[in-house]
N, C-alpha and C positions, 0 to 999 in steps of 0.2 A: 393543509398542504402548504402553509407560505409560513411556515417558521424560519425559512431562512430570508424571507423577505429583508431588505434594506440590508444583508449579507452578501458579499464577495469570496468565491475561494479560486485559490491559486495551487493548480493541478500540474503538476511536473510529470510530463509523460501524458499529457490529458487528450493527445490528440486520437488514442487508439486503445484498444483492448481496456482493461480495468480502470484504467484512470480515465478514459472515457464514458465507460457504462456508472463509475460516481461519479463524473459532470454531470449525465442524465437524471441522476437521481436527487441531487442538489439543486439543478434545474425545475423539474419538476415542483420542488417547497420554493421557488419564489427569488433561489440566487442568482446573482451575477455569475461569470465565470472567466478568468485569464489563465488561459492554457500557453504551459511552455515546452517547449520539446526542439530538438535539434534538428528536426525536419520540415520546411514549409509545405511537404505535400501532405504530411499529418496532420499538422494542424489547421488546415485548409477542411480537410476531411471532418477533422471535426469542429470546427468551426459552423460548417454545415451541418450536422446534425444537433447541435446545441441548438443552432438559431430557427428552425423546424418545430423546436420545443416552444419556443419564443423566448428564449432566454438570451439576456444583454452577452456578449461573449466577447472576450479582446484575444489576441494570441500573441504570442514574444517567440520570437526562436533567440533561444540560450540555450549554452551547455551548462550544466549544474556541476561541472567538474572545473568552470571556469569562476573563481567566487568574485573578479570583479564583472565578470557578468553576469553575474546571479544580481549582484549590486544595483547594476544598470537597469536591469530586467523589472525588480522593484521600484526604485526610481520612477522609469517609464511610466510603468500604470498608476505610483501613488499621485505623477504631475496631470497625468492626459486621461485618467479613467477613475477608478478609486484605488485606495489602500486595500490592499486586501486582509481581510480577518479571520479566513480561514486558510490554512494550509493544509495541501496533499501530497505528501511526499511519495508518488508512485515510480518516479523511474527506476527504472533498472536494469539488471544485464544479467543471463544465465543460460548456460548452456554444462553438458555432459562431460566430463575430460576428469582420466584418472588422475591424483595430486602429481603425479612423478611423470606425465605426462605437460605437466598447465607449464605455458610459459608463463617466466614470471611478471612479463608485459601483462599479458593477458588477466594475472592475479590481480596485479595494478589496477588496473583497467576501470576491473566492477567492482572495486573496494571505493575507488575513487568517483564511482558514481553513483552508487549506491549509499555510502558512508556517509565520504565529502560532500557530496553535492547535497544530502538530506542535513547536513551541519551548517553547510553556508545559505541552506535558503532560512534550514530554522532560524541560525542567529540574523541574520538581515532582517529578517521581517519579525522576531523578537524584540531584538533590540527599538524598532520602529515601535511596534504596539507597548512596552514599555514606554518609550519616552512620550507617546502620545495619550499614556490611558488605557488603552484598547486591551477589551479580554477577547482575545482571540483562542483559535484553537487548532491544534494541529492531529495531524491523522496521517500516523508514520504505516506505511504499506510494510509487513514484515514477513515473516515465514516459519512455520512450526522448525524447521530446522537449525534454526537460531538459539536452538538451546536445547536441542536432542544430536547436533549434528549431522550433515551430510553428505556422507560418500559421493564421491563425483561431481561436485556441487563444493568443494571445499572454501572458491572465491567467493562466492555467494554468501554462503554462510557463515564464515568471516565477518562479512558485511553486514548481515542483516542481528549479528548475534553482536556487530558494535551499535548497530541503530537501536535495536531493544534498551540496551545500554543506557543510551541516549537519551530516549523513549522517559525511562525512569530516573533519569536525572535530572534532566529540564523541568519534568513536572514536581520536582521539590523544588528544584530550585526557583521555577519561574511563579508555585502556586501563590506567592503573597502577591502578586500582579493580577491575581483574576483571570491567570493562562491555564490552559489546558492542553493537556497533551497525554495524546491517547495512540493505543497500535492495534492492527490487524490482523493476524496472519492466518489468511485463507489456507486450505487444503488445496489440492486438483480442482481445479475447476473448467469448463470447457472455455478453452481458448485457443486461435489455430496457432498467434503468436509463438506463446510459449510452448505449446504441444510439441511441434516440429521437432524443436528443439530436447526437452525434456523427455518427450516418451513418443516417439516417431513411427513406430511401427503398431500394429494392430495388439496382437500378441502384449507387448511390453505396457499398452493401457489397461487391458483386462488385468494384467498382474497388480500395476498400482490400484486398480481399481478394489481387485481383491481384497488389499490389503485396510479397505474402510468398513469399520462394522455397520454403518449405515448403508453401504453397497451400490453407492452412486459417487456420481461427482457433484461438487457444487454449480449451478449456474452463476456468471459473470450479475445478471439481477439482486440474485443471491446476497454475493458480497457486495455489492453496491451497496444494498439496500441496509445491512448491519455498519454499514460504514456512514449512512446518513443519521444513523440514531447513532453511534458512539460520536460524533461531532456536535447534534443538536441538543436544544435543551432538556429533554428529557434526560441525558444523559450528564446533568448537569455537574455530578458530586461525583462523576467519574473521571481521576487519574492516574497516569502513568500505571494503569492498567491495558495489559493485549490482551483484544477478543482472541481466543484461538475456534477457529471454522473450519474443521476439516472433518466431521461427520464420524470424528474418534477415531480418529485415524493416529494420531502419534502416543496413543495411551498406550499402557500395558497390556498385554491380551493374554500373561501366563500362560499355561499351556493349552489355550484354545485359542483356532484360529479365527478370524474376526466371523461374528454373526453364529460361528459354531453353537450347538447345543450342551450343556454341560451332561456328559454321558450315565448313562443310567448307575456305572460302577462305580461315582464319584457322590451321585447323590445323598445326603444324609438322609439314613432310612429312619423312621417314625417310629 
């Protein structure tokens, strides 16, 4: 459990929901943790819960949509705590709104903090672990719809389908430095966060739910926990590779619907 010993990661969004539950899970193996988020009562929140674990824990409030505070933010912890060598690119921003409804503020918005802000933390602290040595490794938070698209969701997936992007460029470009860089992108998983927002009513969860041939949601553990081995060293010869975790949910289902049985009048008969 201490592979990540003598490790630091730096969690964008870490004070709450998923970037929280992988603080806990990196915690756990033996790491440091500097959580950044735009709310002091978040990162307070989780502040306290890292430190519970016993884990070293710093917090920054930075907006990741602001690159010379993203700058500062790095700075800060490589002068007063450590550099850090792992990155988490979790924050983010999403909500329901048909295309020809979305303001275009609002387009702006989560491109720009999902995007932007996962480009200005990567290069800051790139460019650092480059000029110091450091084989660091990043772990971009993404989304099966980043490259199946998604209705209602069109800022989002925008964003998360230029971080994929990203994702596999950096890791050519950055693998003669001994960087890595790796992505996520969970399914549904129980969160009240993003729930509210995404699938609000009763009825509208049973539906997404339907639609996974495995027939659950993932737990927030769940992804943690695949997010702690694509970052460590077992997953060492993995990059610019996304885990997809969504229980088969964005595959093809032909003409059955998820979990269905293939019908007796379709069977090859013997």
């Amino acid at each position: 459990m201490g592979i990540f010993d003598g490790h630091c990661a730096l969690i964008s969004g870490g004070g709450t929901g998923l970037g929280l539950e992988i603080g806990k899970a990196l915690a756990r193996r033996g790491a440091k943790l500097a959580l950044a988020s735009r709310s002091e009562e978040h990162l307070e929140r989780g502040r306290e819960t890292l430190s519970a674990l016993g884990a070293e824990v710093q917090t920054r409030v930075c907006d990741v949509r602001d690159y010379r505070a993203v700058r500062s933010c790095v700075r800060s912890l490589e002068d007063t705590f450590v550099l850090p060598d792992l990155l988490v690119n979790n924050a983010a921003g999403n909500f329901v709104r048909p295309s020809e409804r979305l303001p275009e503020k609002a387009f702006a918005n989560v491109v720009d903090i999902v995007l932007n802000g996962s480009f200005y933390l990567s290069r800051t602290l790139g460019a650092r672990w480059i000029e110091r040595g450091v084989r660091g490794v990043q772990l971009n938070v993404l989304a099966t719809y980043a490259w199946t698209g998604g209705p209602g969701t069109v800022h989002s997936a925008c964003a998360k389908a230029g971080v994929l992007a990203m994702t596999r460029t950096l890791a050519v470009e950055w693998a003669r430095h001994g960087i890595r860089i790796v992505g996520l992108a969970p399914g549904p998983f129980e969160s009240s966060g993003a729930a509210d927002r995404l699938w609000p009513s009763v009825e509208l969860k049973n539906r997404v739910r339907e639609g996974i041939p495995l027939g659950r949601f993932a737990t927030r553990e769940e992804v943690a926990e695949a997010a702690a081995w694509l970052m460590g060293p077992s997953a060492d010869y993995v990059t610019g590779e996304c885990l997809t975790m969504d229980g088969g949910a964005w595959l093809g289902k032909g003409i059955l619907g998820p979990g269905e049985a293939i019908p007796k009048v379709l069977r090859r008969r013997r």
